[in-house]
C-alpha positions, -999 to 999 in steps of 0.1 A, spaced: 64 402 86 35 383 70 2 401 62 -32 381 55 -65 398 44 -95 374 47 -126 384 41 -156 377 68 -192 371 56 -221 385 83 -257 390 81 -266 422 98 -300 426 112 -312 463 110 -336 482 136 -327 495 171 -314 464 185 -280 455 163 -273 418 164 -249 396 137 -245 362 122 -212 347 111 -220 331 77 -182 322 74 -184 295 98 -213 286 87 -199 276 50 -169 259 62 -196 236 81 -212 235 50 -179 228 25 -173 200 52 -205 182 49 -203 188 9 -169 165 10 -186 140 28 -176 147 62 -196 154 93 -205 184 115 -182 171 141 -149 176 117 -166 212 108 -164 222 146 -128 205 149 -120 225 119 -132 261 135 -123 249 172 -158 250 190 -180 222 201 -205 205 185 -231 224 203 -216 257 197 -217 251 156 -250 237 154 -270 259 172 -253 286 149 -267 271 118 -298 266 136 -293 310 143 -281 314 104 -315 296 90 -338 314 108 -320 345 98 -318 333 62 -354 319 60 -342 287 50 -335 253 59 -291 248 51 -289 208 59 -313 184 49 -312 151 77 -316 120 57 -322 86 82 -292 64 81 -271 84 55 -264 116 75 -269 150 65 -268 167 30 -272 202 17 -303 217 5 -308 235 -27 -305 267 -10 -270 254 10 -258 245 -24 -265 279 -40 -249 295 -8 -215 279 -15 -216 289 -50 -218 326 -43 -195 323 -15 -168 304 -33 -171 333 -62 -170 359 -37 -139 339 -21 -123 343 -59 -132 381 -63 -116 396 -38 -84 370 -38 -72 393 -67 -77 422 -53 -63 412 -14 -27 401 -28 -25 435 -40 -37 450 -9 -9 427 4 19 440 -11 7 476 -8 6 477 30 35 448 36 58 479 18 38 505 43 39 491 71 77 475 72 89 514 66 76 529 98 72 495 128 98 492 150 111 456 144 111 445 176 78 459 190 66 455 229 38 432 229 20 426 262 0 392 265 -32 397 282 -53 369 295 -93 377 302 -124 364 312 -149 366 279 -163 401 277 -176 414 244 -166 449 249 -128 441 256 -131 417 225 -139 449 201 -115 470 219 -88 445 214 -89 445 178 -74 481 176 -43 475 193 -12 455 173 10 451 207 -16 430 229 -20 394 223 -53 382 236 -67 350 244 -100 342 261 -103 322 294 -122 321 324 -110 343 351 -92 317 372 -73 307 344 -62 340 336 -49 348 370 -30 317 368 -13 329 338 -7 365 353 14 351 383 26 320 363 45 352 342 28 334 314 6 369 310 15 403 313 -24 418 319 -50 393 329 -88 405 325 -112 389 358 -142 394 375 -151 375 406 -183 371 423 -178 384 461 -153 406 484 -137 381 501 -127 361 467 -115 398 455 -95 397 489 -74 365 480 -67 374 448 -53 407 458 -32 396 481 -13 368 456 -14 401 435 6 420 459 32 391 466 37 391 430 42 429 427 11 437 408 -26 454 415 -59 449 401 -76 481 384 -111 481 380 -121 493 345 -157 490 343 -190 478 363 -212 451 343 -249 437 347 -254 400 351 -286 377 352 -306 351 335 -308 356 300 -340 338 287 -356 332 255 -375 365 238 -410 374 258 -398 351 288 -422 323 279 -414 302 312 -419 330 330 -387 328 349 -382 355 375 -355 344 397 -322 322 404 -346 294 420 -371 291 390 -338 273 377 -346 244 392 -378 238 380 -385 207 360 -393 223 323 -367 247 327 -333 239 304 -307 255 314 -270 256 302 -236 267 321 -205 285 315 -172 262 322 -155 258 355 -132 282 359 -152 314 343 -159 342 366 -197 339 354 -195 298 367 -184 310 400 -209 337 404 -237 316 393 -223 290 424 -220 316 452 -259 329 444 -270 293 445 -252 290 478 -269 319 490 -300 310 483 -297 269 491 -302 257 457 -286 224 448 -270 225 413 -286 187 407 -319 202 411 -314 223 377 -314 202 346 -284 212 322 -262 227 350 -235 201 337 -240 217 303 -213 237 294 -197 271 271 -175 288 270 -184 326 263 -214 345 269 -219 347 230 -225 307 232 -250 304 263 -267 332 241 -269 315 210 -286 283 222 -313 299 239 -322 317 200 -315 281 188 -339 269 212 -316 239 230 -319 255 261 -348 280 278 -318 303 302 -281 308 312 -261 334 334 -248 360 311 -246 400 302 -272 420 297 -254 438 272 -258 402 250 -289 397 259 -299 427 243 -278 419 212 -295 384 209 -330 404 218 -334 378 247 -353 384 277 -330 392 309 -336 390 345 -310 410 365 -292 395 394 -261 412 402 -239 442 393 -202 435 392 -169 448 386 -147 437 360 -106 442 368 -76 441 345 -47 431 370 -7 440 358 27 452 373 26 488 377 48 498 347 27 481 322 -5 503 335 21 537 331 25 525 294 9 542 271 -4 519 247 -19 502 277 -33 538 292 -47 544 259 -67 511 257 -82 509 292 -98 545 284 -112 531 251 -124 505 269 -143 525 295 -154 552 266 -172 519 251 -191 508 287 -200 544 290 -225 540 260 -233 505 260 -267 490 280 -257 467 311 -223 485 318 -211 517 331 -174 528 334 -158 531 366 -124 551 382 -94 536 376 -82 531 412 -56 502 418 -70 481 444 -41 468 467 
């Protein structure tokens, strides 16, 4: 058993509406472009896009105030005076509490190891991005979780590559196929929770977007989730419904992958809207135009919903979407 305590840097904005920003990332971007390399090798480094990293500096210095990379023509980017000072009292920080976490170490590594069973049941559970599971997640040592879209994740369930696989999907009749693999396979989806989708758009709705088809007006940059994702497919039936070709909306080929992301280039200003949660929206302070209520289903074999582990984080779950804006829990029926 190996036990690692790392410490993670976030700014916390105060008032009603609680939103953070990950300054860890940030200084490994910024260590990166210190050594010479560029913000490319930063994103390799953390394992998100380009896109993803840079609109979260762009997110970090208008939290900070300040301007983190300096853009110099034909020689790159540098750090600014302010970047510079950053990284000192980050790598000082980093030295602090390295004394005191091997300590910490050894204390709980001689706790822990005297009560866990040493060959635990741990369940691997595939879902579609959703910020709510992502908190709950953390507070339970026998799930492995890994984030996917919804397709994917069924995949996985019925591949016996995942033992719980998180989905939403975006009518009845695609609810309708997917229980019926589910039954062949021995398994049933339970809903857990009901969610509120829409456009999220930049704070005060500038463009004055009101609906699906003001996508596909010229000024309007808009950026999609990946194939795959339960949002991507909802986001394709509405435009069906509605007759809305996707190459009439500029950036529908632009693509994340988490609600989090679409979020955090609209505050970074690369893009105007995207179809995403109105529970992030409100944690971003973004604008939001609702368009659909749905349900979101964890799908397993019967004995893994009668264990108790698993019991006991599906109510935590729905104690969460009870309090939160944009969902609301729902009855635990299988639906066969």
């Amino acid at each position: 058993m190996n036990i690692a305590i790392k410490p993670v840097l976030m700014l916390e904005s105060a008032g009603k509406s609680h939103s953070s920003t990950d300054l860890s990332s940030i200084a490994i971007l910024l260590r990166e472009v210190q050594r010479g390399k560029t913000i490319q090798s930063a994103a390799e480094a953390l394992d998100v896009s380009y896109r993803t990293l840079w609109n979260q500096l762009k997110v970090a210095e208008k939290a900070l105030g300040t301007s983190l990379l300096l853009s110099t023509k034909g020689h790159g980017s540098k750090l600014s005076p302010a970047a510079e000072s950053f990284l000192n009292s980050v790598a000082e920080m980093e030295r602090r509490f390295d004394r005191v976490s091997q300590d910490e170490v050894r204390r709980l590594s001689g706790e822990l190891s005297s009560w866990m069973d040493p060959r635990p049941v741990r369940w691997v559970c595939c879902s579609s991005s959703d910020p709510l599971i992502e908190q709950v997640i953390d507070g339970f040592a026998h799930v492995d979780y890994q984030t996917m879209g919804s397709g994917q994740a069924l995949e996985r369930l019925l591949s016996g590559d995942a033992d719980i696989a998180g989905f939403h999907l975006p009518d009845q009749d695609s609810l309708l196929q997917v229980q019926a693999h589910l039954k062949s396979a021995g398994m049933m989806a339970y809903p857990v929770m009901r969610r509120t989708q829409g456009l999220m758009v930049a704070t005060g709705n500038p463009l004055r977007i009101k609906k699906l088809a003001d996508l596909a007006r010229p000024e309007v940059r808009f950026i999609n989730r990946q194939k795959g994702a339960g949002t991507r497919l909802l986001l394709d039936t509405l435009m069906e419904k509605e007759g809305i070709r996707s190459d009439r909306i500029r950036g529908y080929r632009h693509e994340e992958f988490t609600h989090t992301a679409v979020a955090t280039a609209i505050v970074a200003g690369t893009a105007d809207a995207a179809l995403g949660l109105k529970y992030i929206a409100a944690q971003f302070r973004l604008g939001f135009v609702p368009l659909e209520e749905e349900t979101f289903y964890l799908a397993m074999a019967t004995k893994v919903h009668a264990s108790k582990p698993i019991q006991k984080f599906i109510q935590s779950v729905q104690a969460l979407a009870a309090k939160q804006v944009g969902y609301r829990a729902t009855t635990t029926r299988p639906r066969k």
